[in-house]
N, C-alpha and C positions, 0 to 999 in steps of 0.2 A: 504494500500500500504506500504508496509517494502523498505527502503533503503538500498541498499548492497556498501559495500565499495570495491574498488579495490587497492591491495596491490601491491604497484612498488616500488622495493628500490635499493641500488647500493651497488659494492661492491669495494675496490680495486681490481686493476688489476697493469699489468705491462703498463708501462707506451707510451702511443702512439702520435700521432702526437699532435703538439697545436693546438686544437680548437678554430679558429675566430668567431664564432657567433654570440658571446656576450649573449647568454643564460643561462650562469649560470652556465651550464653543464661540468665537471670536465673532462678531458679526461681519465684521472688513474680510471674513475668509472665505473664499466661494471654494466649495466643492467640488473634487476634480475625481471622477471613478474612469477605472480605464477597465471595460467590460471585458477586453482582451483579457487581462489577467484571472476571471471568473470560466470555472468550470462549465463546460458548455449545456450540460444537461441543468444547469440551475441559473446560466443566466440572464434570462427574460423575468424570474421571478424574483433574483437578487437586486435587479433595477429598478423594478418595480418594486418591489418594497422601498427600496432607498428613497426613489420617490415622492413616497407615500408619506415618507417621514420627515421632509421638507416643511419647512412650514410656511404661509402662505406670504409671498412677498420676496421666497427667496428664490436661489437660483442652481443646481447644477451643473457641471461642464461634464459630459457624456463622451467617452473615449473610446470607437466600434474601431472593429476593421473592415468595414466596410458601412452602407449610409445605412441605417438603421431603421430601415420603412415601418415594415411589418411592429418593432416594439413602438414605434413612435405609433399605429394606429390603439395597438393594445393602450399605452398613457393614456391617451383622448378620450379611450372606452374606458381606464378606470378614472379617471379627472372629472371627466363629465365636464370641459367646458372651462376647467380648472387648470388647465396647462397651456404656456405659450415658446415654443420653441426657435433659435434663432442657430439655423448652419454656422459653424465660425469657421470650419474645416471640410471640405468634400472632395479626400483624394482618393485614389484608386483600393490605398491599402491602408489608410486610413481617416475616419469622417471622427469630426469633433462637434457637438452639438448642446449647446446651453437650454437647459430646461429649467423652466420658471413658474412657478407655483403661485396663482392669480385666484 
């Protein structure tokens, strides 16, 4: 049995509400998941939960190796309306895509 690591890191951003949670969690840090590094058989449902746990107003940076249609319809179908996504990346072998929690 091999272990696989999964890569989440953060970047600055411009800077948004203050965060009360008490988590730790910096609000200037946008989140960076690179799905590449997620086991294939779970990662349509590791994004989407990650998602899910967004809270409204903020934003993810989505890191495929390729352009991510099919999850991007699944988001819409679980947001309901609630997601707005913006390309920053659409290369061959890899697509970068900011998902924002509205």
């Amino acid at each position: 049995m091999t272990t696989q690591h999964v890569e989440i890191s953060t970047g600055t951003t411009a800077p948004a509400e203050a965060h009360v949670c008490g988590c730790g969690h910096a609000t200037d840090e946008e989140i960076v998941l690179d799905a590449r590094t997620l086991p294939r058989p779970i990662r349509h449902a590791a994004i989407r939960g990650a998602f899910g746990a967004i809270p409204v107003g903020q934003s993810m940076v989505l890191v495929a190796p390729h352009k991510p249609v099919r999850l991007l319809a699944e988001l819409e179908q679980d947001a309901a309306g609630a997601l707005t996504f913006e390309f920053l990346l659409d290369e061959p072998t890899e697509c970068r895509v900011r998902l924002t929690r509205v």
